[in-house]
C-alpha positions in Angstrom: 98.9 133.7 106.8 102.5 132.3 107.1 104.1 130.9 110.1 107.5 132.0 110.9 108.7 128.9 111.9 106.7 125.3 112.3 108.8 122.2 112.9 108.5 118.6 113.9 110.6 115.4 114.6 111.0 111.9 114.6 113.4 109.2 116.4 115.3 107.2 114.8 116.0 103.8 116.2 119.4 102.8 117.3 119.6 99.9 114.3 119.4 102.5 111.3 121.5 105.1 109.6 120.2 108.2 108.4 122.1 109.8 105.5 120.7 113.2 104.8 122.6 114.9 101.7 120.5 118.2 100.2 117.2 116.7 100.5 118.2 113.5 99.9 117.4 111.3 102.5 118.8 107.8 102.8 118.0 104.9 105.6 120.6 101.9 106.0 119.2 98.9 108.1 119.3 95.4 108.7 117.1 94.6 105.5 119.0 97.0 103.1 119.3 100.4 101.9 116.4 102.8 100.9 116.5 106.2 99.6 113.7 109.4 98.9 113.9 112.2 97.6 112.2 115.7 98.7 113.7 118.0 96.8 110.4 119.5 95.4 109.4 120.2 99.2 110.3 123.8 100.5 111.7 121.7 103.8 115.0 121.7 106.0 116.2 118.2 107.4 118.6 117.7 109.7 119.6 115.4 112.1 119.9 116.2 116.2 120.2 114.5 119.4 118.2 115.3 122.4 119.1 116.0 126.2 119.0 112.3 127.0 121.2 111.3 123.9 118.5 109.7 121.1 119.2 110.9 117.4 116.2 112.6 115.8 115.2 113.5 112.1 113.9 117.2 112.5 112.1 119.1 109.6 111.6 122.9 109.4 109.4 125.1 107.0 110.6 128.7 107.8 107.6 131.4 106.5 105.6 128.6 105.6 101.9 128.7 104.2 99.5 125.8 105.6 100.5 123.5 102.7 103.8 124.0 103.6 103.6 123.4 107.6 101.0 120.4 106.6 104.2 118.5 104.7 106.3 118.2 107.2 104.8 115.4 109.1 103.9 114.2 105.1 107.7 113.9 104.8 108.3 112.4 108.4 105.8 109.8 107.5 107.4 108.9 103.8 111.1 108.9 106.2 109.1 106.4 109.0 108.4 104.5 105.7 111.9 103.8 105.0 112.8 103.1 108.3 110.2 100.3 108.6 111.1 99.1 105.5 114.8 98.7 106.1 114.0 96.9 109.4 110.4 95.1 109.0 110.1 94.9 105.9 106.6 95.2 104.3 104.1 91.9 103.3 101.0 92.6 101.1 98.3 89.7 100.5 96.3 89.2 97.6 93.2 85.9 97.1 92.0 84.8 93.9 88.1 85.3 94.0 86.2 83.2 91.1 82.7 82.0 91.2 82.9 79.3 88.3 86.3 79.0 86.5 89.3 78.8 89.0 92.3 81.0 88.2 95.7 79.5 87.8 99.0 81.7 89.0 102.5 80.2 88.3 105.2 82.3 89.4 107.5 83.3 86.7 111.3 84.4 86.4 112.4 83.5 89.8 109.6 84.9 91.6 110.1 88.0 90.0 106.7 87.9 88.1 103.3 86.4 87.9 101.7 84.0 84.8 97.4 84.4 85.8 95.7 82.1 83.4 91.8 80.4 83.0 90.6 84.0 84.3 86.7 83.8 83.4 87.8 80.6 81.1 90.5 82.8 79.0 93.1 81.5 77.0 94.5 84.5 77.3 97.8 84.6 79.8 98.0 87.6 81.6 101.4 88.3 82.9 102.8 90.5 85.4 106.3 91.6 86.2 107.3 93.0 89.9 108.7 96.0 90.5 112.8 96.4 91.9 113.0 94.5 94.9 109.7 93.2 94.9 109.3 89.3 95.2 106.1 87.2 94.9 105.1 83.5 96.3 103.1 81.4 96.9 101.0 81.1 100.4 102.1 77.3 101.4 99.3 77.6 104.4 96.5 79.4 102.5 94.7 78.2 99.4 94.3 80.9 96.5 97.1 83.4 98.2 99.7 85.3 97.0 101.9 87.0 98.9 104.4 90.3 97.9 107.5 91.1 100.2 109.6 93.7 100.0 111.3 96.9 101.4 110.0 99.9 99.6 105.5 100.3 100.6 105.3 102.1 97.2 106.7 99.6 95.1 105.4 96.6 96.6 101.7 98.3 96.7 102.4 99.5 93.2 103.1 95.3 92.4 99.7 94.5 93.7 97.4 97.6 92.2 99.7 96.2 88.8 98.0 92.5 89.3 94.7 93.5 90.4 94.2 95.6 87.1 95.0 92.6 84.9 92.4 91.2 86.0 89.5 93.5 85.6 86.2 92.2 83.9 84.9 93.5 81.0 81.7 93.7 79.4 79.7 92.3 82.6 77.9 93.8 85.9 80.9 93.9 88.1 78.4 94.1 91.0 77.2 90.6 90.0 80.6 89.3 88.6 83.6 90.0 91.5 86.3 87.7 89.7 89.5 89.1 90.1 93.0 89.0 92.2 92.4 91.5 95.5 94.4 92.6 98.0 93.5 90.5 101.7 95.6 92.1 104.0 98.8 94.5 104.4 101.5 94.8 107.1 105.2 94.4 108.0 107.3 90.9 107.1 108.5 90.9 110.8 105.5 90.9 112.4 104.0 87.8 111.0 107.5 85.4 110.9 
């Protein structure tokens, strides 16, 4: 069954710009710019203001299927995204677990990339580069912690899913054997400062 019209919307706080340009949506805030694209939803954005004067992000699906209505708030959610990334700013965690031989991580490149080595007593160096915009340091408070800042959720989650797959074990009973780099904890930069 389609529905002839299904539509939702979203505020926008005072401190970002919205640039909406044929499905192109861009966000402008105190952290930087950010920009998505949803050209390959069947969706129509456009910004509004209500009675008492706030701008709002609205998105329509005219004759839409269930799929169709169900990506709307999808696509809100990807725009709230950007909007707390271009004001917060998002902070992912990571802890070196090791039973026996204790990983080293330098930071490489201008914290741009990571250098893991002694992983299970390897010589081999494993190195990681972060994605655009992603930076990576050190925890000064917390022993065996990395942390990952940037504005963009995907890319800095993408960073850590890249260094927690270097270090997978091989060959062993990863029940018994947990070595490896996870993530701790996620959430915004602003929060914690």
């Amino acid at each position: 069954m389609k529905t002839i019209l299904s539509s939702d919307t979203m505020d926008i706080p005072d401190d970002v710009k919205i640039i909406i340009k044929a499905k192109l949506i861009e966000a402008e805030g105190p952290r930087g710019k950010l920009c998505r694209d949803f050209k390959h939803l069947n969706l129509d954005f456009q910004l509004i203001k209500d009675e008492s004067g706030k701008r709002k992000l609205k998105a329509e699906a005219w004759f839409g299927s269930r799929k169709t209505s169900a990506a709307i708030r999808t696509a809100l959610s990807h725009v709230q995204n950007l909007i707390n990334g271009v004001t917060k700013g998002y902070r992912t965690k990571m802890r070196f677990v090791y039973a026996h031989f204790p990983i080293n991580a330098s930071i490489a490149n201008g914290n741009k990339g990571i250098e893991i080595r002694n992983f299970l007593g390897e010589k081999k160096v494993r190195k990681v580069d972060m994605l655009e915009g992603v930076s990576i340091f050190r925890s000064e408070k917390v022993k065996d912690e990395l942390v990952l800042d940037g504005n963009d959720i995907e890319l800095v989650s993408r960073s850590a899913a890249l260094i927690n797959q270097k270090c997978h074990v091989k060959n062993k009973d990863i029940r018994k054997v947990l070595d490896g780099v996870y993530v701790s904890e996620k959430g915004t930069i602003a929060t914690e400062d």
